[in-house]
VEXFI-335683 format. One record per atom (N, C-alpha, C): z, y, x; residue in three letters. Coordinates in steps of 0.2 Angstrom, whole numbers, padded with zeros to 4 digits, always signed. Each point is the difference from the previous one (the first is absolute). Layout:
ZYXALA/...
// end
This chain:
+0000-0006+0004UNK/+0000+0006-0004UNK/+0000+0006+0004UNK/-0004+0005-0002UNK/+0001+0008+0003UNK/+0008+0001+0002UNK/+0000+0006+0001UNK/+0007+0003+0002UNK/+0004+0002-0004UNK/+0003-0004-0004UNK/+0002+0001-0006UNK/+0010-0003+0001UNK/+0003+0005+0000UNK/+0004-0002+0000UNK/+0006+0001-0006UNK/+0006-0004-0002UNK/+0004+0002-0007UNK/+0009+0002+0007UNK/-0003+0006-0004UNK/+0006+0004+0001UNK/+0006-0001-0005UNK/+0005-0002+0003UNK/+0007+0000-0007UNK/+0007+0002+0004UNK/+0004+0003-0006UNK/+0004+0003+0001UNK/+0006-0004-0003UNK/+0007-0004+0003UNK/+0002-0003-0003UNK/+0006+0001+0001UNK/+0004-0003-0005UNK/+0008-0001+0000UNK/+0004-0006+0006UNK/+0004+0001+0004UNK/+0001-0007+0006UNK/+0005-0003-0002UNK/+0002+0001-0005UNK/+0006-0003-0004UNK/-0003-0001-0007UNK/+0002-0004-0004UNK/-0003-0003-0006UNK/+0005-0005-0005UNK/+0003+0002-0006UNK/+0005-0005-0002UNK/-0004-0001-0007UNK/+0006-0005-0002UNK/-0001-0002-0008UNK/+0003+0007-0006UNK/+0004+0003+0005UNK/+0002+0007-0005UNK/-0007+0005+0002UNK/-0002-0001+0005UNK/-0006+0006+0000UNK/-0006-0001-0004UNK/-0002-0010+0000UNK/-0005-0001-0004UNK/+0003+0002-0008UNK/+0006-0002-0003UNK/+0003+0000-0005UNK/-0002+0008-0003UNK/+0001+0005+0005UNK/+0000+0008-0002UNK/-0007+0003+0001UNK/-0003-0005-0001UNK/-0007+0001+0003UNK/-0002+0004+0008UNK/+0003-0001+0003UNK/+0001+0005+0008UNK/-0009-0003+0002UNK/-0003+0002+0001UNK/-0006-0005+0002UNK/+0001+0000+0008UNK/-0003-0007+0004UNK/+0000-0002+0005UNK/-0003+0004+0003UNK/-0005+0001-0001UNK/-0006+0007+0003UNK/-0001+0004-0002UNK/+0001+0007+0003UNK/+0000+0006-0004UNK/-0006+0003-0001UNK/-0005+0000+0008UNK/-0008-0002-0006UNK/-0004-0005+0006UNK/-0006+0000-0002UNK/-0003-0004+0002UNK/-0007+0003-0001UNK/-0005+0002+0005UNK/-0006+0004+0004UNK/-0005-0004+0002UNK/-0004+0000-0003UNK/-0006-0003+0005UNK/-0004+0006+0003UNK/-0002-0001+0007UNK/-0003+0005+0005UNK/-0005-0003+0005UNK/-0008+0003-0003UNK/-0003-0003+0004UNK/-0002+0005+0006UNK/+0001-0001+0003UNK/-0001+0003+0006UNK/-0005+0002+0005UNK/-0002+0006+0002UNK/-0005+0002+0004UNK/+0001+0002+0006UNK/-0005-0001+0005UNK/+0002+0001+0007UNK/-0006+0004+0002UNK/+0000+0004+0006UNK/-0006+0003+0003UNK/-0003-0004+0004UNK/+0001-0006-0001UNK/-0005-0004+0003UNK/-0005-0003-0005UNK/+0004+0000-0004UNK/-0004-0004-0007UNK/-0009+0003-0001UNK/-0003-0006-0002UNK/-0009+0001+0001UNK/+0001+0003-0010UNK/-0007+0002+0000UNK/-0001+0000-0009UNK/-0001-0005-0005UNK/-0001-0007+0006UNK/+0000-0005-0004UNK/+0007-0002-0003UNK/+0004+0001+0007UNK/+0008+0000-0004UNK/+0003+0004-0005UNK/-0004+0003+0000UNK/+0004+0006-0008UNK/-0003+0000-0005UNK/-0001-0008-0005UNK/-0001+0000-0002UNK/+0006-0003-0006UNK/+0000+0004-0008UNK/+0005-0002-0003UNK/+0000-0008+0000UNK/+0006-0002-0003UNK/+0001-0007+0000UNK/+0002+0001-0009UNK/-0002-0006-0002UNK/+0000-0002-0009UNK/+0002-0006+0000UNK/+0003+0001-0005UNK/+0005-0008-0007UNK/+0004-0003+0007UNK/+0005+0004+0000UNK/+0004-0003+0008UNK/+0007-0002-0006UNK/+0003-0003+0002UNK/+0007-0006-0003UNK/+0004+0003+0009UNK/+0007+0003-0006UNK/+0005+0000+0005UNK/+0005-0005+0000UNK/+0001-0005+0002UNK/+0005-0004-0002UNK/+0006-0001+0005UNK/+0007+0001-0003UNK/+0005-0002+0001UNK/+0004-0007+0001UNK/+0000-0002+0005UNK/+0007-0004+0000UNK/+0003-0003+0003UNK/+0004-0004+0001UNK/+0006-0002+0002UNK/+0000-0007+0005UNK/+0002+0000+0004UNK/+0002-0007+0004UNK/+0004-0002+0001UNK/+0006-0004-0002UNK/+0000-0004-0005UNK/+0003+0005-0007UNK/-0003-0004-0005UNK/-0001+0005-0005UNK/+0003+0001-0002UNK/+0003+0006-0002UNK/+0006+0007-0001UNK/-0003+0002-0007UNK/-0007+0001+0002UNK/+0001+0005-0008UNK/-0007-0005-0003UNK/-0003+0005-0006UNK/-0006-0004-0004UNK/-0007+0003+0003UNK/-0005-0003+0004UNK/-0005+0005+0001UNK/-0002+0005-0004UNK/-0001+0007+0003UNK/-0003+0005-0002UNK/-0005+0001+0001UNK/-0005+0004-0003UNK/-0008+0002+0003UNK/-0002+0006-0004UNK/-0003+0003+0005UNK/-0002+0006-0005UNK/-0010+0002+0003UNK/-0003-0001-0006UNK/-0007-0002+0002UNK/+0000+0010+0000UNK/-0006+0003+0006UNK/-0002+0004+0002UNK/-0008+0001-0001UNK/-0005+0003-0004UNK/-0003+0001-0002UNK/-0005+0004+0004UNK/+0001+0003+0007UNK/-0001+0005+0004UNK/+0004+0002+0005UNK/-0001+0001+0008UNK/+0003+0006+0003UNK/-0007+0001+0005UNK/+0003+0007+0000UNK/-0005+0006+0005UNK/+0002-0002+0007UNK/-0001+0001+0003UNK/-0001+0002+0010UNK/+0006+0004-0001UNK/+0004+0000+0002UNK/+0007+0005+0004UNK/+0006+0003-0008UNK/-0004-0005-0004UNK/+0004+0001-0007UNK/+0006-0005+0001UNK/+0006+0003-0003UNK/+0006-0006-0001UNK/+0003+0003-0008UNK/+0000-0008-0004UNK/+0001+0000-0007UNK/+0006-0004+0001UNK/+0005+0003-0006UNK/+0005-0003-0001UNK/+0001-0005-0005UNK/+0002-0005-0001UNK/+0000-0006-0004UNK/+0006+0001-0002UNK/+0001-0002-0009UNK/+0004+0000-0004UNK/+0007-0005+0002UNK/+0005+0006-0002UNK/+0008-0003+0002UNK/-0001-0007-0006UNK/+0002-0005+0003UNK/+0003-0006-0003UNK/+0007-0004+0000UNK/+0004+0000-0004UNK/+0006-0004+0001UNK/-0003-0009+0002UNK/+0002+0000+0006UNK/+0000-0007+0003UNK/+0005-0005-0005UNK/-0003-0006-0002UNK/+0002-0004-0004UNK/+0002-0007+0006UNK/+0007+0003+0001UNK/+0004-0004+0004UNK/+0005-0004-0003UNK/-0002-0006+0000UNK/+0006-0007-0006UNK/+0009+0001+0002UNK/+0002+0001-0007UNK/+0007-0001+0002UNK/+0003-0005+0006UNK/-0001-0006-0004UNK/+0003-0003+0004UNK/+0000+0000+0009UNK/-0007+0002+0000UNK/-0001+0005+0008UNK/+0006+0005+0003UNK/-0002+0003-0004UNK/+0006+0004+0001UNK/+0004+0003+0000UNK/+0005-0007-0002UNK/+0008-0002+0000UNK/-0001-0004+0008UNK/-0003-0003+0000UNK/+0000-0004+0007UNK/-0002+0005+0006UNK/-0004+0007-0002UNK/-0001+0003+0006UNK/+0006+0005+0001UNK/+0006+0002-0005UNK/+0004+0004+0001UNK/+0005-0003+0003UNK/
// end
């Protein structure tokens, strides 16, 4: 893929009272496709029906994915805040 990377902003503590108060794990979450002065004009070309997917190893929460319909050369789009659907019983075990 291009130079595209997902910029996120997070919380480095995380409970089952934060999940419970809706506190979300990530404050936001950016996609930035990135341009360089090196880059030719064949590379700055938009990119289309891109899938940003989220997830976990070992699994924590429920995949997330948020389909992207376009970005521009030097454009960074912000993808919608989601509550992570993280299983109780998970998270009596991870407290």
């Amino acid at each position: 893929m291009k130079n595209i990377a997902l910029v996120l902003d997070y919380n480095r503590t995380y409970s089952l009272a934060a999940q419970q108060n809706a506190y979300p794990l990530f404050r936001s979450l950016r996609l930035h496709y990135h341009v360089s002065d090196n880059d030719s004009p064949q590379d700055l070309s938009p990119l289309r029906d891109l899938v940003v997917r989220l997830m976990a190893v070992p699994e924590f929460f429920a995949v997330e994915e948020w389909p992207v319909d376009e970005i521009n050369p030097g454009q960074t789009i912000s993808l919608q805040k989601r509550p992570l659907n993280i299983p109780h019983f998970l998270q009596v075990v991870l407290n």
